[in-house]
PDB file as gemmi writes it, atoms N, CA and C in Angstrom:
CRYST1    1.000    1.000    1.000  90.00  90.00  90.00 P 1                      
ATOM      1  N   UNK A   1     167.658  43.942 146.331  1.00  0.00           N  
ATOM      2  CA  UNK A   1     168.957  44.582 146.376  1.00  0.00           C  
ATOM      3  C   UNK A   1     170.005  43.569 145.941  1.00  0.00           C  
ATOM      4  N   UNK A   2     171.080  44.113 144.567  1.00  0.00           N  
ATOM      5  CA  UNK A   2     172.108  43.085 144.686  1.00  0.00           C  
ATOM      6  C   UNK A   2     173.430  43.846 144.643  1.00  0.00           C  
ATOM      7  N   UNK A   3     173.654  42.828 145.115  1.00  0.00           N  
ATOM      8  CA  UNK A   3     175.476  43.580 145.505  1.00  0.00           C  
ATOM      9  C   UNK A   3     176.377  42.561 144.372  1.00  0.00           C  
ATOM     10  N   UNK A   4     177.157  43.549 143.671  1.00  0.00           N  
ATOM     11  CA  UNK A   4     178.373  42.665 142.856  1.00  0.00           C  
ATOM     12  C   UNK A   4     179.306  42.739 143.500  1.00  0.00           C  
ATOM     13  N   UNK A   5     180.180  41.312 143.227  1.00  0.00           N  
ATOM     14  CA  UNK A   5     181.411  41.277 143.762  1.00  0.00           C  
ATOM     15  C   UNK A   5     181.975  40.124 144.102  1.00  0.00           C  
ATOM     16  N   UNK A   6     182.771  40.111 144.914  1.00  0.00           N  
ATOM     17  CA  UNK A   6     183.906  38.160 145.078  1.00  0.00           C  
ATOM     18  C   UNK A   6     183.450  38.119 146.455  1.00  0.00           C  
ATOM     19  N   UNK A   7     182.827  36.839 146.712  1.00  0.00           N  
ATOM     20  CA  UNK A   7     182.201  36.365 147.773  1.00  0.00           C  
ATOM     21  C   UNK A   7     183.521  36.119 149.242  1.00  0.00           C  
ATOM     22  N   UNK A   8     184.628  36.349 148.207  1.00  0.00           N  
ATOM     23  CA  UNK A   8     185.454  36.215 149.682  1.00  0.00           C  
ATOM     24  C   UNK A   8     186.529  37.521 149.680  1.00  0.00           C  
ATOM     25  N   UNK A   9     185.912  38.283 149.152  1.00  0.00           N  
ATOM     26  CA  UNK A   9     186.480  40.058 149.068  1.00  0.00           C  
ATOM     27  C   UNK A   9     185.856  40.633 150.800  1.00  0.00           C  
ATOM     28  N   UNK A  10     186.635  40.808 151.424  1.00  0.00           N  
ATOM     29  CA  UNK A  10     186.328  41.907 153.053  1.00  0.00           C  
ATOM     30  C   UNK A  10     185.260  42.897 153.046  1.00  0.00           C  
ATOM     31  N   UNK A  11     185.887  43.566 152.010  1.00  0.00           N  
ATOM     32  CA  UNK A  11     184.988  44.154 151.731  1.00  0.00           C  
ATOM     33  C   UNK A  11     183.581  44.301 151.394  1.00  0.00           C  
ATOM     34  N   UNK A  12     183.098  43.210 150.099  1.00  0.00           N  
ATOM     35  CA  UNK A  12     181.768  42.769 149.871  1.00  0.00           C  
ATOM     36  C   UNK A  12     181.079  41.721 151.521  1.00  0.00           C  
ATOM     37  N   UNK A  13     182.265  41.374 151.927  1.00  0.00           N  
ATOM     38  CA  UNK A  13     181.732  40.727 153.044  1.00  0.00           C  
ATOM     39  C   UNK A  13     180.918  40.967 153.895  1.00  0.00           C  
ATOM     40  N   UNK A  14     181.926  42.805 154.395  1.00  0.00           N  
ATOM     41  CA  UNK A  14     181.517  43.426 155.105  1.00  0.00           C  
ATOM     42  C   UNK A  14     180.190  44.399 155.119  1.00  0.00           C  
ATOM     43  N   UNK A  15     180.264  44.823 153.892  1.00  0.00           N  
ATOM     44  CA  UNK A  15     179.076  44.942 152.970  1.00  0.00           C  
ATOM     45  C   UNK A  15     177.498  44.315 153.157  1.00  0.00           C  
ATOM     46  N   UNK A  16     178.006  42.908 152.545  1.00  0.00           N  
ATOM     47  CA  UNK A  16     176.702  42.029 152.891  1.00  0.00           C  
ATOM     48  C   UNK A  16     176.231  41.896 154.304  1.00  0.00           C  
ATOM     49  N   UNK A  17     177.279  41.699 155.551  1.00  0.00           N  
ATOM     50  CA  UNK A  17     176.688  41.734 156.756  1.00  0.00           C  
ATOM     51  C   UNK A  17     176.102  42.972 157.540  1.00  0.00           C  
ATOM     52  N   UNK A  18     176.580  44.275 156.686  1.00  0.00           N  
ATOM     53  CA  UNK A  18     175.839  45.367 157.373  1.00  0.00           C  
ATOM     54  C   UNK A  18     174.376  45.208 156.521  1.00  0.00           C  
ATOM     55  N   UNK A  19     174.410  45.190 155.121  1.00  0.00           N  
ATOM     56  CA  UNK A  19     173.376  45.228 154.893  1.00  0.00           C  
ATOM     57  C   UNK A  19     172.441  44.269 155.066  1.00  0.00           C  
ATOM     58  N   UNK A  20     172.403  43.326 155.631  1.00  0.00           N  
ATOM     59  CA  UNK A  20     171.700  42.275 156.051  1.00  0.00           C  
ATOM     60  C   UNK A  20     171.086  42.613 157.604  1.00  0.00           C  
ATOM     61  N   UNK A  21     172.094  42.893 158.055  1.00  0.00           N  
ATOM     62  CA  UNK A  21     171.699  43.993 159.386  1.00  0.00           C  
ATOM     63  C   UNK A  21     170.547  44.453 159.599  1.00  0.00           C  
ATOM     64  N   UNK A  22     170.562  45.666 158.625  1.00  0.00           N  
ATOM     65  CA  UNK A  22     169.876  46.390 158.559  1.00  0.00           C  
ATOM     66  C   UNK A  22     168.739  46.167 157.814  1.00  0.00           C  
ATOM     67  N   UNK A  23     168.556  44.759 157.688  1.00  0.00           N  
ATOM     68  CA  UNK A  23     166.987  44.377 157.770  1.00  0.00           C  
ATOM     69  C   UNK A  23     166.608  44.408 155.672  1.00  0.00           C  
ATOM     70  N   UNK A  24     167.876  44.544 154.841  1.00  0.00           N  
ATOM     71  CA  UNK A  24     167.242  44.649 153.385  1.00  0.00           C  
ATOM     72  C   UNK A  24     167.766  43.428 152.361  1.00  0.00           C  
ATOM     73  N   UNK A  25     168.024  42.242 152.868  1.00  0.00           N  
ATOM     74  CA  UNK A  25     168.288  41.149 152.888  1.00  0.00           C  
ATOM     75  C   UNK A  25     169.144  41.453 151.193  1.00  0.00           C  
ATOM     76  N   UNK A  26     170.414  41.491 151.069  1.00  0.00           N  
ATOM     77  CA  UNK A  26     170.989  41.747 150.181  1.00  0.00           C  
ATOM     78  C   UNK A  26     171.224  40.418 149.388  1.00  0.00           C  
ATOM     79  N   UNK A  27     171.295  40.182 147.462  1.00  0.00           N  
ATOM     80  CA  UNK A  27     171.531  39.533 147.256  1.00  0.00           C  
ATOM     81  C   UNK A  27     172.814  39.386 146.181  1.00  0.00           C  
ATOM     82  N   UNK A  28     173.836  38.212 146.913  1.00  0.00           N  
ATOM     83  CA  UNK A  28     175.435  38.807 146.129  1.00  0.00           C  
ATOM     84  C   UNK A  28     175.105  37.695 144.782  1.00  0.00           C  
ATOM     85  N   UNK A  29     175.799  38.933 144.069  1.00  0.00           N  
ATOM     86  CA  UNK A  29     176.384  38.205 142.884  1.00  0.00           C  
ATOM     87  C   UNK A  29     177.670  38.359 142.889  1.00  0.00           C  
ATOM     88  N   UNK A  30     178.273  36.900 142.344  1.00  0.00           N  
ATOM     89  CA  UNK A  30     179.541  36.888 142.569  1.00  0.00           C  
ATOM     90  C   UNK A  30     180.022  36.721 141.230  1.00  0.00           C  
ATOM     91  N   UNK A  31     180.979  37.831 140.713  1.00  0.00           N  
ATOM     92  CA  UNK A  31     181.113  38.348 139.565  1.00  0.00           C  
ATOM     93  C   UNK A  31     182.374  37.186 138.889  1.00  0.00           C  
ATOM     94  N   UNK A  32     183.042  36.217 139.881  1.00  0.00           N  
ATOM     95  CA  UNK A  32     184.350  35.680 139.359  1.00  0.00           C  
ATOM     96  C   UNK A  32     183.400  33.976 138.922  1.00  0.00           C  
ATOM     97  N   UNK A  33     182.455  34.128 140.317  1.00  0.00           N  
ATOM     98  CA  UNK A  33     181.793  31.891 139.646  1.00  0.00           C  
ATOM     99  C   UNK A  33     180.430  32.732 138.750  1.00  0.00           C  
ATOM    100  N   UNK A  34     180.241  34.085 138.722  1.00  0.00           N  
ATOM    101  CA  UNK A  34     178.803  34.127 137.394  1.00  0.00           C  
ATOM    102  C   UNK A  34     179.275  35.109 136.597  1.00  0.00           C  
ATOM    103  N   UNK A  35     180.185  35.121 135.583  1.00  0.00           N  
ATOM    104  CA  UNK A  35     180.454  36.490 135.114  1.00  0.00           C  
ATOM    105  C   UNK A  35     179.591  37.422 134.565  1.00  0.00           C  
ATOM    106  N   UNK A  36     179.784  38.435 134.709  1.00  0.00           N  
ATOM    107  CA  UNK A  36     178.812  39.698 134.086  1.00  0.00           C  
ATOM    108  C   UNK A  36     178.523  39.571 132.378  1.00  0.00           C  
ATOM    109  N   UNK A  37     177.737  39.503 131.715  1.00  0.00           N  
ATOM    110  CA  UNK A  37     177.907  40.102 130.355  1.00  0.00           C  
ATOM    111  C   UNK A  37     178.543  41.394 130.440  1.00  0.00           C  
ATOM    112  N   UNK A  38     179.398  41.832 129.026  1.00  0.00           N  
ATOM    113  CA  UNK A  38     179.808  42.983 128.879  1.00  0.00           C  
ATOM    114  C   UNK A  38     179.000  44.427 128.976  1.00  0.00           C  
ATOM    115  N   UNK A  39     177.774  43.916 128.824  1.00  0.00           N  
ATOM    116  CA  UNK A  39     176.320  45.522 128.733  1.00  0.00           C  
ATOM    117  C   UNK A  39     176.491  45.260 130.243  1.00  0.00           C  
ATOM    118  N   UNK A  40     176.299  44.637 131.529  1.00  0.00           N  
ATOM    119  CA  UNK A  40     176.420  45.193 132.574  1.00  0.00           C  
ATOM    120  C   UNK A  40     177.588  45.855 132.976  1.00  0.00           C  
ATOM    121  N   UNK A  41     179.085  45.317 132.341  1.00  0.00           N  
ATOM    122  CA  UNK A  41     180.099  46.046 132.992  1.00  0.00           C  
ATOM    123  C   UNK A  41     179.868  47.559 132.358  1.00  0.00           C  
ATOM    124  N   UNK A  42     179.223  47.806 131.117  1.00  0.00           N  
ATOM    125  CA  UNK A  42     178.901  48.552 130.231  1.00  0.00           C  
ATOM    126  C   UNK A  42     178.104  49.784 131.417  1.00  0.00           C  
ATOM    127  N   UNK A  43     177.404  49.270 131.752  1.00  0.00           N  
ATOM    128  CA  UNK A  43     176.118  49.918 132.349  1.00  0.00           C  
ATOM    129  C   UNK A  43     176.982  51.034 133.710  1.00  0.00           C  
ATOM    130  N   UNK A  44     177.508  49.870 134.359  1.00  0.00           N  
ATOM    131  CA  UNK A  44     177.923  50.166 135.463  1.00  0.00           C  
ATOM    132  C   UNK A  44     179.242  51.340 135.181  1.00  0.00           C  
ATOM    133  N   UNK A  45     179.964  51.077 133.770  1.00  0.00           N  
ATOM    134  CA  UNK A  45     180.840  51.913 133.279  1.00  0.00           C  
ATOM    135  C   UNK A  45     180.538  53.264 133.368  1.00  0.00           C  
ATOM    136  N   UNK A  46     179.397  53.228 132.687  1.00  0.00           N  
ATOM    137  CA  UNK A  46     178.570  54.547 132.534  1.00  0.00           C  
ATOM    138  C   UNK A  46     178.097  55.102 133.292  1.00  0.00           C  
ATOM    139  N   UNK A  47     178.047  54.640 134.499  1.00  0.00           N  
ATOM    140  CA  UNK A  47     177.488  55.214 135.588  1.00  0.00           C  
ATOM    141  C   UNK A  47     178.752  55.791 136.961  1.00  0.00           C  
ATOM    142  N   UNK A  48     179.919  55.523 136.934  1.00  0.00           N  
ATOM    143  CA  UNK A  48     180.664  55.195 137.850  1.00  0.00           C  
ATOM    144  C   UNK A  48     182.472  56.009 136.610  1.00  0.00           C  
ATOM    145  N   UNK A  49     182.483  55.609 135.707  1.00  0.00           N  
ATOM    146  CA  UNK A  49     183.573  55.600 135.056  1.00  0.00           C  
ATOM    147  C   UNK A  49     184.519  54.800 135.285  1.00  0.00           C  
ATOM    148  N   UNK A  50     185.966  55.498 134.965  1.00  0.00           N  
ATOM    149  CA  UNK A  50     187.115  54.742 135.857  1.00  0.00           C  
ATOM    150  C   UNK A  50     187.379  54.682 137.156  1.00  0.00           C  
ATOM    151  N   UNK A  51     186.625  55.134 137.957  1.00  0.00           N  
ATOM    152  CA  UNK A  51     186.284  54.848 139.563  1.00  0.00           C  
ATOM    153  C   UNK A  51     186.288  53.308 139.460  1.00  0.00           C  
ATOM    154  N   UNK A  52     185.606  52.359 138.397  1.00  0.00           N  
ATOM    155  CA  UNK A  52     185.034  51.360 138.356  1.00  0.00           C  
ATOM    156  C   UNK A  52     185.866  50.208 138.444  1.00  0.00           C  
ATOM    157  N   UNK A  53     187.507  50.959 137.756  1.00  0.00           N  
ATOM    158  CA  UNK A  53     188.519  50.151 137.905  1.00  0.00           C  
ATOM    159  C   UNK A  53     189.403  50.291 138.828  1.00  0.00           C  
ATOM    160  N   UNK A  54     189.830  49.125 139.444  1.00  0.00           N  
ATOM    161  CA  UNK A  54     190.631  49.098 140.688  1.00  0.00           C  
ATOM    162  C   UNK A  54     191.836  48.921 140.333  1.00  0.00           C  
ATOM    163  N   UNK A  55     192.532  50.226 139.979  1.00  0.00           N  
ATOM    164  CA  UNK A  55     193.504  50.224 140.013  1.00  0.00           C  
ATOM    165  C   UNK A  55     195.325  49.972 140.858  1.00  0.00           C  
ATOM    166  N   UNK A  56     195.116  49.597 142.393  1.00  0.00           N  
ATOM    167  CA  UNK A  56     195.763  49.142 143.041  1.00  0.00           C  
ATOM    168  C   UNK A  56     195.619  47.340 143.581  1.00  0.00           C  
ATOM    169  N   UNK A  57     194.754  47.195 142.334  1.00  0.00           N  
ATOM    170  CA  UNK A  57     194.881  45.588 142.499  1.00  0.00           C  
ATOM    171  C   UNK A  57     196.220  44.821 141.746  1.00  0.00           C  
ATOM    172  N   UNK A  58     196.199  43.856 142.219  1.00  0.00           N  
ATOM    173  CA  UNK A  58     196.899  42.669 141.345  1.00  0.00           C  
ATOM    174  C   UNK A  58     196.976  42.567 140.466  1.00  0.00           C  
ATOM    175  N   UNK A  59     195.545  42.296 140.122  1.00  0.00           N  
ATOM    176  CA  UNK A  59     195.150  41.995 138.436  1.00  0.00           C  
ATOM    177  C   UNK A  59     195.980  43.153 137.417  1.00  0.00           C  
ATOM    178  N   UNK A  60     195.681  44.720 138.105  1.00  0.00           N  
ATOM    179  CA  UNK A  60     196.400  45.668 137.385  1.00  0.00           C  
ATOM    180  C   UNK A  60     197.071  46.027 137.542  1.00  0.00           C  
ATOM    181  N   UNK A  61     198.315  45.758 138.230  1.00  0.00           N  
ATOM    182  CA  UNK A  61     199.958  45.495 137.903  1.00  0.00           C  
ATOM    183  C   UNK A  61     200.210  44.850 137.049  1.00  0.00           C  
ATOM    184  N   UNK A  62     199.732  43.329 136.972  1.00  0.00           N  
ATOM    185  CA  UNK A  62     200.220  42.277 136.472  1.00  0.00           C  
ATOM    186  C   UNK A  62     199.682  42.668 134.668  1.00  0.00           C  
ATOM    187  N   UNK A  63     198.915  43.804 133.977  1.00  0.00           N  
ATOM    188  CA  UNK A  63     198.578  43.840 132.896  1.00  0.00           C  
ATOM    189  C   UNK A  63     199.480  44.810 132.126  1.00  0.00           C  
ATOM    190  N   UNK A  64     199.927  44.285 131.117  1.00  0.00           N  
ATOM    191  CA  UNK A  64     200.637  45.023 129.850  1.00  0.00           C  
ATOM    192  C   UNK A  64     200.181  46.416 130.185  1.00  0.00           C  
ATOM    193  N   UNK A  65     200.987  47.457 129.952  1.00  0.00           N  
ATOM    194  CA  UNK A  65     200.382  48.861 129.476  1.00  0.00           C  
ATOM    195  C   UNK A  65     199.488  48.903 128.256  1.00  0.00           C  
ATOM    196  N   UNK A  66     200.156  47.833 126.948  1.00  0.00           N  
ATOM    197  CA  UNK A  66     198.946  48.315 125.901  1.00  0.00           C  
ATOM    198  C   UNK A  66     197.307  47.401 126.424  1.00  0.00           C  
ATOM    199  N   UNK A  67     197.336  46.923 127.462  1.00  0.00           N  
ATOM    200  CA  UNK A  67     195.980  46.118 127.836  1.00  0.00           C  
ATOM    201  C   UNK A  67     195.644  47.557 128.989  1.00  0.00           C  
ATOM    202  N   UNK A  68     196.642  48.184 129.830  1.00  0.00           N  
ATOM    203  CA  UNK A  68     195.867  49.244 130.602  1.00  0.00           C  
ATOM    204  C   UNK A  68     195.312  50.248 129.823  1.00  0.00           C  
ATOM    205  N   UNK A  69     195.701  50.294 128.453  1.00  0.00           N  
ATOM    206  CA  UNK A  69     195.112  51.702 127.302  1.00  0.00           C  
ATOM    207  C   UNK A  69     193.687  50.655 127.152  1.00  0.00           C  
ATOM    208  N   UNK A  70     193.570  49.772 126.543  1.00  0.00           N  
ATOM    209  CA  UNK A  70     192.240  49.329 125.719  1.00  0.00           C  
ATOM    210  C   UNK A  70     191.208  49.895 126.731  1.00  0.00           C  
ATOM    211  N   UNK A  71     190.143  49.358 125.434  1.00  0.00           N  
ATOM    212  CA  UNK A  71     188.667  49.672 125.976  1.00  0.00           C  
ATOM    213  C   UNK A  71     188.640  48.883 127.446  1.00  0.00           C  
ATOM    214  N   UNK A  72     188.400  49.834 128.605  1.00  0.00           N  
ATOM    215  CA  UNK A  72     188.300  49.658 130.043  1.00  0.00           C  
ATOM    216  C   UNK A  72     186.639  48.233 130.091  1.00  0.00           C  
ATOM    217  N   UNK A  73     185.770  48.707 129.295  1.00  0.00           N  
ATOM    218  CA  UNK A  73     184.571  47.617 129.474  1.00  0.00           C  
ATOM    219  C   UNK A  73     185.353  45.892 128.868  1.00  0.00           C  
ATOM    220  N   UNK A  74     185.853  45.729 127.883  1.00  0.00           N  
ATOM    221  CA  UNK A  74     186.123  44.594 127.841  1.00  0.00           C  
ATOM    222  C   UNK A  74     187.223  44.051 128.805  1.00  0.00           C  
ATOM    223  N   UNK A  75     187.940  45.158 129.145  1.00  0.00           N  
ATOM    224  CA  UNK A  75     189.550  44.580 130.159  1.00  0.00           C  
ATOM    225  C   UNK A  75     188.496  44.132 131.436  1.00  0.00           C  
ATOM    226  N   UNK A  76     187.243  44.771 131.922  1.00  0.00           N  
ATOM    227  CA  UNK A  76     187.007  44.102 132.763  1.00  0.00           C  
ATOM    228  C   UNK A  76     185.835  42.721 132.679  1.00  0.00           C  
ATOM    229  N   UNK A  77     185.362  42.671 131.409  1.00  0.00           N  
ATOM    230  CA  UNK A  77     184.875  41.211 131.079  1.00  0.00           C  
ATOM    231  C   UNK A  77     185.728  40.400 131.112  1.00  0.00           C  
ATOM    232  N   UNK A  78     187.100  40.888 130.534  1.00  0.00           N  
ATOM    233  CA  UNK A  78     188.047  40.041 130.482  1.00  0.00           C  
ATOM    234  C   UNK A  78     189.073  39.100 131.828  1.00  0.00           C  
ATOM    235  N   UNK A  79     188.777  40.245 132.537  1.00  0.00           N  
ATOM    236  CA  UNK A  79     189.030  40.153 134.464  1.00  0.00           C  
ATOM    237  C   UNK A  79     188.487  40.721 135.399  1.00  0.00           C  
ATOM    238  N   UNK A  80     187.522  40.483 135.392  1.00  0.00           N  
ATOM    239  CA  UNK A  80     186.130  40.958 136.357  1.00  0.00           C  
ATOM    240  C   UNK A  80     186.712  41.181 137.733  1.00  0.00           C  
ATOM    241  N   UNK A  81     188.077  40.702 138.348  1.00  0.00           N  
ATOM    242  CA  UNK A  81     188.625  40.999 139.504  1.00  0.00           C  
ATOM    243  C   UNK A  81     189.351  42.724 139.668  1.00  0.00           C  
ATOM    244  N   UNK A  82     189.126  43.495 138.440  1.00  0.00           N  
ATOM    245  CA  UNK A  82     189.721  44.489 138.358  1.00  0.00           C  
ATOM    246  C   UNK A  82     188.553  45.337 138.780  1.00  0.00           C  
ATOM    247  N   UNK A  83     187.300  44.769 138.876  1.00  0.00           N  
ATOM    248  CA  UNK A  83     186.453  45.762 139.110  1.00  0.00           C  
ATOM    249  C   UNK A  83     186.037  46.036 140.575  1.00  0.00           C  
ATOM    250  N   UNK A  84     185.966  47.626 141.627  1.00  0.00           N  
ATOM    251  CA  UNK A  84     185.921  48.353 142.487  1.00  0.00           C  
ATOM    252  C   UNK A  84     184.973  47.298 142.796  1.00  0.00           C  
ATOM    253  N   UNK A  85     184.874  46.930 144.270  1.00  0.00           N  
ATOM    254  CA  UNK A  85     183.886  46.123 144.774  1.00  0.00           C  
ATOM    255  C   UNK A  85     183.528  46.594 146.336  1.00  0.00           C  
ATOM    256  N   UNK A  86     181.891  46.745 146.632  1.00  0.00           N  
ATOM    257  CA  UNK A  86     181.285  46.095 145.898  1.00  0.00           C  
ATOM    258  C   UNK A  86     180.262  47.224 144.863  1.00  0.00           C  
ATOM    259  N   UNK A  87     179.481  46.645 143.878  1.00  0.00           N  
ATOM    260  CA  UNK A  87     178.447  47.883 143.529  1.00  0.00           C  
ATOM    261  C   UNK A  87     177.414  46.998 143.645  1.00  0.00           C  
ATOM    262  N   UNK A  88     176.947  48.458 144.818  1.00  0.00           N  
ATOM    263  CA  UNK A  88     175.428  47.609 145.011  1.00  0.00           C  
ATOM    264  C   UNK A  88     174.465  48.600 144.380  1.00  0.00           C  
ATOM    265  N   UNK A  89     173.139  48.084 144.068  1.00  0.00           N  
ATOM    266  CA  UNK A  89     172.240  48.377 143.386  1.00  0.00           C  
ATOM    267  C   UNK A  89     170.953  48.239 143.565  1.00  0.00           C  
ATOM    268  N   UNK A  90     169.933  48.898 144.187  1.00  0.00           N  
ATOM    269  CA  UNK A  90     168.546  48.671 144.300  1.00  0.00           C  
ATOM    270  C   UNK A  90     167.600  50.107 143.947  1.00  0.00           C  
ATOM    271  N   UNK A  91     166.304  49.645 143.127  1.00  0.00           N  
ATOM    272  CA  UNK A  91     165.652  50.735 143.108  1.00  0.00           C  
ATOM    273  C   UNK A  91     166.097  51.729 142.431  1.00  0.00           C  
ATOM    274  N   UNK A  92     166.989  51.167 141.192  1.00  0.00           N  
ATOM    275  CA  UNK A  92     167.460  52.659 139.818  1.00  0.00           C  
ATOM    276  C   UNK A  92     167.997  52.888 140.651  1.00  0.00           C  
ATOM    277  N   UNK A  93     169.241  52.808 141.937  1.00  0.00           N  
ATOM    278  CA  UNK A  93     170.536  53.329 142.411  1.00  0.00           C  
ATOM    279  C   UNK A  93     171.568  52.493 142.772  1.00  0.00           C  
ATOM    280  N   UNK A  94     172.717  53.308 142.300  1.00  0.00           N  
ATOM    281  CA  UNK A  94     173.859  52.459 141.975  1.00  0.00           C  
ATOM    282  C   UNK A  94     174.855  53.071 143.323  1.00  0.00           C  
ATOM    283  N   UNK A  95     175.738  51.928 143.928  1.00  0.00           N  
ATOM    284  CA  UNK A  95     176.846  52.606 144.908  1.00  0.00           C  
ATOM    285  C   UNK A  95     178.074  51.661 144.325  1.00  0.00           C  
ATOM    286  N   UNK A  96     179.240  52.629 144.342  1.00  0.00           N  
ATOM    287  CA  UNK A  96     180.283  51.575 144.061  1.00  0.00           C  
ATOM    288  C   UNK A  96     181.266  51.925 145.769  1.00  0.00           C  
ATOM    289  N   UNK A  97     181.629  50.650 145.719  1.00  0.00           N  
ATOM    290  CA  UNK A  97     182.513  50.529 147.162  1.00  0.00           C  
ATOM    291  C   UNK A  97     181.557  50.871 148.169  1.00  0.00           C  
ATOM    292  N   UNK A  98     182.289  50.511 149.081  1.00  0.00           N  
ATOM    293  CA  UNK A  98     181.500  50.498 150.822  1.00  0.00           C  
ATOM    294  C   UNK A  98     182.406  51.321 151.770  1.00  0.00           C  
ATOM    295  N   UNK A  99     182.049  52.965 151.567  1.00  0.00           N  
ATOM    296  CA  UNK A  99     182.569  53.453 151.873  1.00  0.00           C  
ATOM    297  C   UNK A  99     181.487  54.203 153.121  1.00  0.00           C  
ATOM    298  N   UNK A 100     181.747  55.685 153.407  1.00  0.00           N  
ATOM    299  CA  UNK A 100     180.652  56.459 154.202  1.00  0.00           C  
ATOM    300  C   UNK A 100     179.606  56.908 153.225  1.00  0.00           C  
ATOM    301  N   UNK A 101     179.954  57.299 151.972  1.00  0.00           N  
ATOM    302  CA  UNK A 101     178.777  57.791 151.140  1.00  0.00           C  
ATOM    303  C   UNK A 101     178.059  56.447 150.872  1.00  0.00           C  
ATOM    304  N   UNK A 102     178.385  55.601 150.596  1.00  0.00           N  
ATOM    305  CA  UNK A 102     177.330  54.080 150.472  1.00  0.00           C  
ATOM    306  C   UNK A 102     176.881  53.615 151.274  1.00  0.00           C  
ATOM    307  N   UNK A 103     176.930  53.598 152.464  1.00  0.00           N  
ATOM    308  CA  UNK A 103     176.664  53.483 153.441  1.00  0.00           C  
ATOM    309  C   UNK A 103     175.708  54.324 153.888  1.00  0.00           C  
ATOM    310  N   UNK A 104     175.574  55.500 153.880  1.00  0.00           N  
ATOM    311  CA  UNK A 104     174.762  56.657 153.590  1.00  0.00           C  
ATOM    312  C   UNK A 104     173.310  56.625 152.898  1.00  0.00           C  
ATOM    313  N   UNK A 105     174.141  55.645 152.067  1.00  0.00           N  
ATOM    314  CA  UNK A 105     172.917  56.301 150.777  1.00  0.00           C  
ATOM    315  C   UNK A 105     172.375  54.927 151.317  1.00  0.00           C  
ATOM    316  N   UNK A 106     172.316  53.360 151.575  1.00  0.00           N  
ATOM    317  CA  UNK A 106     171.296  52.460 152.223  1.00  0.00           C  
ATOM    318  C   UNK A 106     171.435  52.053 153.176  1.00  0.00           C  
ATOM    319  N   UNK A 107     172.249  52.737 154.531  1.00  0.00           N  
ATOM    320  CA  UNK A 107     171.654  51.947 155.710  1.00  0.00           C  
ATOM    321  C   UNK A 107     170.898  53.065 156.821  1.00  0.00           C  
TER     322      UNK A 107                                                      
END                                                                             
């Protein structure tokens, strides 16, 4: 099982310690010290859409409008902090965020 995301995000935190919990020893990748190639943000694009971008972050205030139009897969190679965290992934299934449905679906 790996979980993407920023090792000091609450969220992925919180994340990793339930799922560790629960006995499926999760493993983080941390998307800001290992960046993604673009075919994974790609992948995960395709699977999730603009769900994928976190739009009430920092990162996306602080970006031009003509950088919020471009292609959404490179804006987030380009700032991997824009991306919904965490998405975890085991076994051909994908969850984005750690919400009740992700939670659901592996613990």
């Amino acid at each position: 099982m790996r979980v993407y995301g920023i090792k000091n995000c609450d969220t992925v935190r919180k994340a990793l310690k339930e799922l560790d919990k629960a006995g499926l020893a999760p493993e983080l990748v941390d998307i800001r010290a290992t960046p993604l190639q673009e075919t994974e943000f790609q992948r995960f694009f395709e699977t999730f859409g603009d769900a994928l971008i976190n739009k009430r972050s920092t990162t996306w205030r602080g970006l031009s409008d003509e950088e919020r139009d471009g292609d959404p897969v490179r804006l987030l190679s380009a700032h991997p902090t824009l991306m919904k965290r965490p998405v975890v992934e085991a076994g051909g299934e994908m969850t984005l965020g750690w919400d009740a449905t992700a939670k659901a679906a592996w613990l």
